[in-house]
C-alpha positions in Angstrom: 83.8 102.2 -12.8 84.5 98.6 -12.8 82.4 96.2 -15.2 80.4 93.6 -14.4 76.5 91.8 -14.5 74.9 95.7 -13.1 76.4 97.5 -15.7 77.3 95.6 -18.7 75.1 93.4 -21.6 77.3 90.8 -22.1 78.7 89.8 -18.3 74.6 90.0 -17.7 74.0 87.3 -20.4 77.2 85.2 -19.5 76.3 85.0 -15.4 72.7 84.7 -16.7 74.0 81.0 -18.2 76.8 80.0 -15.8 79.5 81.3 -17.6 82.1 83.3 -15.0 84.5 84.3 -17.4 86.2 87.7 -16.3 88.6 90.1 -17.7 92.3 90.3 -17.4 94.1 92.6 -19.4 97.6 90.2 -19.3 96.1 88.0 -21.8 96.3 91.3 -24.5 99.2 91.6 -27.0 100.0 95.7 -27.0 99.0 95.9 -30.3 95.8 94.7 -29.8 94.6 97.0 -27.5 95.9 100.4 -29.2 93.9 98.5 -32.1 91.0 98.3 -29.8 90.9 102.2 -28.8 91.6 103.3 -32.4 88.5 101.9 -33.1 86.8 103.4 -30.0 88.3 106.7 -31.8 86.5 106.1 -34.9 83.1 105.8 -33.6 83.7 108.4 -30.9 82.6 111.3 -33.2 82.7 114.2 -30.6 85.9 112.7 -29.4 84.6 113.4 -25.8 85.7 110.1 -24.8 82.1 108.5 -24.7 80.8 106.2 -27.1 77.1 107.4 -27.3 74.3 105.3 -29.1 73.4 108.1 -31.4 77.1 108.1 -32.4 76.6 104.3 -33.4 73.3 104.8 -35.3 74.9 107.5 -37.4 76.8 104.9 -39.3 73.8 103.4 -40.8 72.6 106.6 -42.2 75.7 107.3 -43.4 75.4 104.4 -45.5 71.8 105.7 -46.6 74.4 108.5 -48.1 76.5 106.4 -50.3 74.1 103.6 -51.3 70.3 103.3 -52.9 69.5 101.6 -49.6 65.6 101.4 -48.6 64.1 102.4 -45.1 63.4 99.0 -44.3 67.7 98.0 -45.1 68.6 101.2 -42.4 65.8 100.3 -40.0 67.6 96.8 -39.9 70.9 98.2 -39.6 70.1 100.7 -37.6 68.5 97.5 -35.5 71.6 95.4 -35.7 74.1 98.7 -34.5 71.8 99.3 -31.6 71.4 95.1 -30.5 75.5 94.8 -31.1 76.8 97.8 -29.7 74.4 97.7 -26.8 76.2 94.3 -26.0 79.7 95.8 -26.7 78.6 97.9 -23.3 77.0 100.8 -25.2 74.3 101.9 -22.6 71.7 104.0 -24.5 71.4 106.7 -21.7 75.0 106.5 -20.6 77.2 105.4 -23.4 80.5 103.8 -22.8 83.4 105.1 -21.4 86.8 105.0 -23.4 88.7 103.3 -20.2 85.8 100.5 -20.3 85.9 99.9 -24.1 88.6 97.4 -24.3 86.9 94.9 -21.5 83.6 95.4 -22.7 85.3 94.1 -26.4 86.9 90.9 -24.9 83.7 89.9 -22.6 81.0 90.6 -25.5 84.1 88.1 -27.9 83.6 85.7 -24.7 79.7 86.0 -25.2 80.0 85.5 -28.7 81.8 82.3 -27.6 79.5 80.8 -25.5 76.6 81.6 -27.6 78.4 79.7 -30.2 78.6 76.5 -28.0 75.0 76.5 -27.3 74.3 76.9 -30.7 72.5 80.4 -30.1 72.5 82.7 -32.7 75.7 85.0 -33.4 75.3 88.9 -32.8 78.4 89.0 -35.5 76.2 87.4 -37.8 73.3 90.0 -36.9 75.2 92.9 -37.6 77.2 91.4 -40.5 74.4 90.3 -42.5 72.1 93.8 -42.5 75.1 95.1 -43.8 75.8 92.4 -46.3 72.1 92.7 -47.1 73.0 96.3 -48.6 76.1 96.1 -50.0 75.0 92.9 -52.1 73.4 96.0 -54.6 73.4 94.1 -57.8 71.6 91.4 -56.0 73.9 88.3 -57.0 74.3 86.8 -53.6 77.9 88.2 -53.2 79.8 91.2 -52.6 82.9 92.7 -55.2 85.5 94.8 -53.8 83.9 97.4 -55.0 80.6 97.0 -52.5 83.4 96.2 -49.9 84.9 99.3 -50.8 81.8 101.1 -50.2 81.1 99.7 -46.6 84.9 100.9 -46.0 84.2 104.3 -47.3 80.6 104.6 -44.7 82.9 103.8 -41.9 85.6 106.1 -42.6 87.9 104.0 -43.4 90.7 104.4 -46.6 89.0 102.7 -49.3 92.7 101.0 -50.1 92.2 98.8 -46.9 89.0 97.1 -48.9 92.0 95.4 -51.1 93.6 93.8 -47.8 90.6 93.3 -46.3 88.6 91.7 -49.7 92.0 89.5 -49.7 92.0 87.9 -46.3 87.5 87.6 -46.4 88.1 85.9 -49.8 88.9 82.7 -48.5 87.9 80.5 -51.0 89.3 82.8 -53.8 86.5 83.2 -56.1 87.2 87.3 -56.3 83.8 87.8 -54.2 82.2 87.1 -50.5 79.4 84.9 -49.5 77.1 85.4 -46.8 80.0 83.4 -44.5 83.0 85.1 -46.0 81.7 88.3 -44.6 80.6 87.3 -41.4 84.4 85.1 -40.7 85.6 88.7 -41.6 83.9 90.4 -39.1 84.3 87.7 -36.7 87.9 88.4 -37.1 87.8 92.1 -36.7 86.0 91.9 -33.6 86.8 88.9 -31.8 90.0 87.5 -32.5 93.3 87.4 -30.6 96.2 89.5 -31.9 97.3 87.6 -34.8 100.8 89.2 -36.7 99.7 87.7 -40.1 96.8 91.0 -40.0 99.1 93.5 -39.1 98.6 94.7 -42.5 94.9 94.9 -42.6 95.3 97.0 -39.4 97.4 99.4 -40.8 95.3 101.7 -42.1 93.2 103.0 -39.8 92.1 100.3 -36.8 
């Protein structure tokens, strides 16, 4: 089934503002879209080819697992999965479709976009910061490669990848991430073009 306004978050909120962008696949590198439905893989955990939201809201309790997280850190990220994903094209009854997942990425980046020109608040930044709110366990303001490690470890991912990832986040090279570090990170994991120079990030597992 084809996306659009009826059946999609993000083309909803763009036609809601004037925005027309559409989808074409052409403007993909290759890699970037086996990138894309690796990922799908990852949170597809009955590998029925539906992304379901209670497969989405499992990865906040995961992280209940491996940190001394309180209710009120998983009710947020629980709240920032459900808000992100449900704009990634995650319908709560209905899921998302494997076929669907890669446009539903490049119009929620396009949303993203435009929310960044009106100066609206970043759905990156929601998700991004519940989780930075829990891995910042020793309360300093920042997160180690180790915390990193941790988040990699909830998500199934080889812990190894922390080390790439920490490295490319780490802009400023003070061997931890701010609140902004984080968020550019995630920014780039889920919205950039294909970009050669994180081929090794994406190595591992995504």
């Amino acid at each position: 089934m084809p996306l659009d306004e009826n059946n999609n978050e993000s083309y909803r909120w763009l036609r809601s503002v004037g925005n027309d962008w559409q989808f074409d696949i052409e403007d993909l590198h290759p890699k970037q879209i086996t990138r894309l439905y690796k990922r799908f893989d990852t949170f597809d955990l009955d590998s029925d080819g539906r992304m379901d939201m209670d497969e989405i809201l499992y990865w906040p309790d995961r992280m209940r697992q491996l940190v001394n997280a309180t209710d009120e850190q998983v009710d947020n990220m629980r709240a920032a999965c459900y808000t992100f994903f449900l704009n990634k094209g995650v319908d709560p009854v209905n899921g998302l479709l494997r076929e669907n997942w890669v446009e539903s990425n490049r119009v929620f980046a396009e949303a993203e976009r435009e929310r960044e020109r009106r100066g609206e608040p970043s759905l990156i930044g929601l998700l991004s910061d519940a989780y930075y709110d829990v891995l910042d366990d020793d309360g300093d303001g920042t997160v180690d490669v180790d915390e990193l490690k941790t988040m990699m470890k909830a998500f199934d991912v080889p812990q190894e990848a922390a080390y790439t990832f920490f490295e490319k986040a780490d802009t400023d090279k003070s061997g931890k991430l701010e609140r902004n570090e984080l968020i550019h990170l995630f920014r780039k994991f889920w919205m950039e073009s294909y970009d050669p120079q994180w081929d090794g990030v994406y190595a591992y597992k995504y």
